[in-house]
N, C-alpha and C positions, 0 to 999 in steps of 0.2 A: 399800314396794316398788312401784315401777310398773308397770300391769298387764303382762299379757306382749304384745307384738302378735299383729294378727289382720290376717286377709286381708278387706277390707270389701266389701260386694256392691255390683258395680257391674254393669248390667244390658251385656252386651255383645251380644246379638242386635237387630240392624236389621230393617226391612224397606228395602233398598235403590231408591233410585230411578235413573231413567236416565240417567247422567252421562255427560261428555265425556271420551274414550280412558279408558273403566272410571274414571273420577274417582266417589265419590258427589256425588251430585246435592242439593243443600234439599232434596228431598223426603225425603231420609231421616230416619227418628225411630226414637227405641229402644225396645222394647216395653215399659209400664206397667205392673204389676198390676193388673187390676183394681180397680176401687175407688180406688185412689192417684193423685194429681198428680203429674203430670211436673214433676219439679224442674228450674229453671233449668238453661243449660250454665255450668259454671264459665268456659268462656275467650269474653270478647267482643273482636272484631275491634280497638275504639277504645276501650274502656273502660277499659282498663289505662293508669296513668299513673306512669312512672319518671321518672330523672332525663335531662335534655335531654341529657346525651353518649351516653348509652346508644343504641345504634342498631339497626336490624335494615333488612333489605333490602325495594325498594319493592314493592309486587306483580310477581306473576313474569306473570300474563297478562295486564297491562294494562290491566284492570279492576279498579277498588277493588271494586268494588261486587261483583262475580262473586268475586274471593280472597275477600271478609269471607263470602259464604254458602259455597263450600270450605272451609274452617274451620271454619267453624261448622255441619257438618254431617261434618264428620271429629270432632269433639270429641262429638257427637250419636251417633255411630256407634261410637263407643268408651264412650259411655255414662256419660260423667265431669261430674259436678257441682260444685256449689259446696264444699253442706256434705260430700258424700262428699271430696271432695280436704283439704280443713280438718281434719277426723278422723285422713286417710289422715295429713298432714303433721305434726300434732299427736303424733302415737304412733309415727311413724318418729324424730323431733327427740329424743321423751323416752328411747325405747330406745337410742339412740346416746348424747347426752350424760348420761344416768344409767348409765352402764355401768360402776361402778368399777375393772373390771378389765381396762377398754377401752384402748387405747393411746391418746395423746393426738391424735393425727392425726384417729379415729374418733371423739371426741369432738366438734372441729373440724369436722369434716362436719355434723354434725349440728345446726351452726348454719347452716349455707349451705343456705337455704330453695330458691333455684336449683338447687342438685342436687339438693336431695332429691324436688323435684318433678319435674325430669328423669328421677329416677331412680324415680320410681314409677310414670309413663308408660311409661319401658321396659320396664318387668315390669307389665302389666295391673291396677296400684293393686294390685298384691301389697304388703305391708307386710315380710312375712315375707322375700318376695326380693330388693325394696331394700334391708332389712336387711345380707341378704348378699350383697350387691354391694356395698355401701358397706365392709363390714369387708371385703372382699377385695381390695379397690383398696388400703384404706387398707394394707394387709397388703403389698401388690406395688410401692406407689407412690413406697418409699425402694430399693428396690433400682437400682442402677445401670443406663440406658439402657432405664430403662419411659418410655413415651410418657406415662403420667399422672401420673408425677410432677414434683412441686411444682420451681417456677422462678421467679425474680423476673418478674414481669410487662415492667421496663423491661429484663431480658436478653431475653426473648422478643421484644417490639417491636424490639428493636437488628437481633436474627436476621431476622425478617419482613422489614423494611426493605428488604433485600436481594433481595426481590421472586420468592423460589422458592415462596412459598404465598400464596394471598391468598384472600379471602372474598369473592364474586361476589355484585355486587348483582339476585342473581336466583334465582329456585326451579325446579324440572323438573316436571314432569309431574305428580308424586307429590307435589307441595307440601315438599319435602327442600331445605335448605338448599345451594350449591355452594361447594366447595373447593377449588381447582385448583393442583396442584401441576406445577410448571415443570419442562423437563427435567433429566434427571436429572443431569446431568455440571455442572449448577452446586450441587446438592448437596452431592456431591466437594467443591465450594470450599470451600462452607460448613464441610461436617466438618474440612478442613483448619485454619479461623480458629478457629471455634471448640468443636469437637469433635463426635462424632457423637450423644455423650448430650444435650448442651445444644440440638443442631440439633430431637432425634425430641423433645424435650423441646417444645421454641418450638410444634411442628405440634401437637401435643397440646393445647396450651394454647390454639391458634388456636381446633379443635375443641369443646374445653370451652367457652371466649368464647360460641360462634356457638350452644350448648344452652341457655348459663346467660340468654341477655339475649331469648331469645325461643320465646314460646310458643308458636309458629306450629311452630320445630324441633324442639321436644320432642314434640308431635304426632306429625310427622312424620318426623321424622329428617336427617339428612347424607349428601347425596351427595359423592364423591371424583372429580375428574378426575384422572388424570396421566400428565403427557406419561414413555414411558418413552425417550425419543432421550436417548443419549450414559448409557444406566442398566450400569453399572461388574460389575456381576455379582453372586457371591453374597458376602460380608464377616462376619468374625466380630461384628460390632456388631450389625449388622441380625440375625442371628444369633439372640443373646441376645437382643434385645430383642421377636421375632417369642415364644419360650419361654415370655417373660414374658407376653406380649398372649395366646396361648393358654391362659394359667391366665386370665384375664379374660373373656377373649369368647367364646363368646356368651354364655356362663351370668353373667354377673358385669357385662354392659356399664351404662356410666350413663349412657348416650342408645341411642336406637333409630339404627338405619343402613339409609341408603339403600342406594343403590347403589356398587361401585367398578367406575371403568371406567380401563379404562387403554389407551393409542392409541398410533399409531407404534410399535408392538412388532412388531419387528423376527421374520422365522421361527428366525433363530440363540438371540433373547433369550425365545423362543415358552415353554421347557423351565425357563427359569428367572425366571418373570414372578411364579412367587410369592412372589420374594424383593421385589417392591416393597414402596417406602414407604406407598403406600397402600394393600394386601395387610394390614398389621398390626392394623388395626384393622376389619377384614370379618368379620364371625360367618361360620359356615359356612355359614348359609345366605342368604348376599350374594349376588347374583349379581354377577358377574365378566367383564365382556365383554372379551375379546380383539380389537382394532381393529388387524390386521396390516396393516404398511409395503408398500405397493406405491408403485410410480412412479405419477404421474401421476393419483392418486386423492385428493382432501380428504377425510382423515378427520378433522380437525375438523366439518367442514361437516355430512360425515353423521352426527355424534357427535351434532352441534344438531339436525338433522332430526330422529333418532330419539328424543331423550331432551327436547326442551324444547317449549313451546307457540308462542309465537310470536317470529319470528328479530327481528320489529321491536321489540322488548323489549330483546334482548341485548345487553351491552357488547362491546366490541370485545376485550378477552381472548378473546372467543368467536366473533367475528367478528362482530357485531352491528353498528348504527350507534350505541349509547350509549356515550359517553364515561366514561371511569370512572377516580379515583385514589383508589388502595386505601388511599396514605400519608394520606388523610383519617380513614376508621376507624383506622388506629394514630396517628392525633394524636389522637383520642376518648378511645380507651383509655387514653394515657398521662395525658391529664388528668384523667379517672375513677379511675383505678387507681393513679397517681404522685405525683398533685395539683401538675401544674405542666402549662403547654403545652410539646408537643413540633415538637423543629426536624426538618425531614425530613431525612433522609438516603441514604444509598447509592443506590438504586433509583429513589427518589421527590424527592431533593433539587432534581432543576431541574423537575420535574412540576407543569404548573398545576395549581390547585385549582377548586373551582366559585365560590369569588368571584374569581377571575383570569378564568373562561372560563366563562360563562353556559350553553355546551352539556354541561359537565361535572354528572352526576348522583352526589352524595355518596347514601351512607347518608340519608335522612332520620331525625333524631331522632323516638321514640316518646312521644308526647302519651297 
């Protein structure tokens, strides 16, 4: 029999240094026992080396050098090392795929080393609580219209295409990955082609993608933009599918979350904003900014002021000067995940690439 798991000691108190907008700073380190060596951090900036599709976004401040000590001083301040994570990952893998009585779903988890390390980062190297977030997913993830459940990867990319969600090559403040979802009334189209389980289904998986391939998000977490212009109201789909995210989140979730913010919300749409798409996947304690439609006001603009570090970073989804084609990460994935390259289509089919347009900044591949 396999031992039972355990929760492993991982040291969480810092002495904080003085960082930029509350960031911690290099100076911070986790307290030692006496007598003991500070073990390594398990996550280094460049030392990780996947495969060349696998992608993750460039530094969000413009600085290699300044993101690699954020990092690495967020990983310091959570207290997570080598061999404690190896342990951690070891006795979560053996508890899930020795489970005889386990459903096959939970089993399968338990070989996706990607989540399982996501998912121990979201619960403080708890063993015990990745446990049960993994069995609780896997428990909710065939029910009809959950965001986490299973999709073929090339349905997903067909849906993305169509360019209502895309993955920003950029991070916020908090070092949280960006997901921006378009407004809301093309959506509506989406659910129309091809249904509303398969659309919440596609954004989920986008989400999942952006935890599993980098370690920077699972640190940190995922930020949500979305635009709520032309958002249809409340729908029995969204519905269920919010019932179901609430048996998940927050106790249950398999990545940490940023922030949701959601703009252009309208004062008629003010009363029923927690019916967004990106509402469903908010622990309770998200915070949730409300960015009301007034004339003559950029709230984009001041969404980037408040939430990002520098505008000369940003892509133009954001109003940035960087150029950006999203369809480049979903021809990644599909060659990663499909094993074939993929043709662009809908949204992205006449969109230069960065070897058509040199000012065009892809994903860089992770070395």
């Amino acid at each position: 029999m396999p031992a039972a798991p355990r929760d492993l000691p991982f040291s969480k108190l810092a002495i904080p240094g003085e960082g930029v907008d509350g960031a911690p700073s290099p100076k911070t380190r986790p307290i030692t026992p006496k007598g003991q060596e500070r073990a390594q951090p398990f996550f280094s900036y460049k030392a990780p080396r996947q495969d060349a599709t696998v992608r993750m976004p460039p530094p969000f401040t413009g600085s290699t050098d300044g993101d690699a000590a954020f990092f690495a001083a967020r990983t310091q301040e959570l207290g997570e090392t080598s061999d404690g994570m190896a342990e951690a990952l070891a006795q979560l893998s053996a508890a899930l795929t020795d489970r005889t009585n386990a459903a096959p779903q939970v089993r399968s988890h338990g070989k996706d080393s990607a989540l399982l390390t996501a998912c121990l980062r979201a619960h403080n190297y708890s063993v015990t609580d990745a446990l049960a977030a993994i069995t609780t997913i896997a428990t909710w993830e065939t029910q009809a219209y959950c965001p986490l459940g299973p999709l073929p990867p090339s349905l997903a990319i067909e849906i993305l295409a169509n360019g209502f969600a895309e993955l920003l090559p950029v991070r916020d403040k908090e070092g949280c990955a960006v997901i921006m979802l378009r407004d809301a009334a093309k959506m509506s189209q989406l659910m129309a082609k091809y249904t509303f389980d398969h659309v919440v289904k596609a954004i989920g998986w986008l989400v999942m993608e952006a935890v599993r391939e980098s370690a920077e998000t699972q640190l940190c977490g995922v930020t949500l933009l979305e635009d709520m212009s032309g958002h249809g109201g409340v729908s029995p789909e969204l519905g269920r599918a919010k019932v179901i995210m609430a048996a998940i989140f927050p106790k249950h979730s398999p990545f940490k979350m940023g922030t949701v913010v959601m703009y252009n919300v309208s004062d008629a749409m003010l009363m029923i904003s927690g019916w967004s798409v990106s509402r469903m996947f908010a622990p309770r304690n998200t915070t949730v900014a409300h960015k009301l439609a007034h004339s003559g006001r950029n709230e984009l603009k001041e969404l980037v002021t408040a939430r990002f570090v520098a505008e000369s970073t940003l892509p133009v989804q954001l109003g940035g000067p960087m150029k950006y084609n999203f369809g480049e990460w979903l021809g990644a994935k599909h060659e990663q995940l499909c094993g074939g390259p993929w043709t662009p289509v809908h949204a992205y089919a006449d969109v230069a690439t960065s070897r058509q347009d040199s000012s065009l900044t892809p994903f860089p591949p992770r070395h």
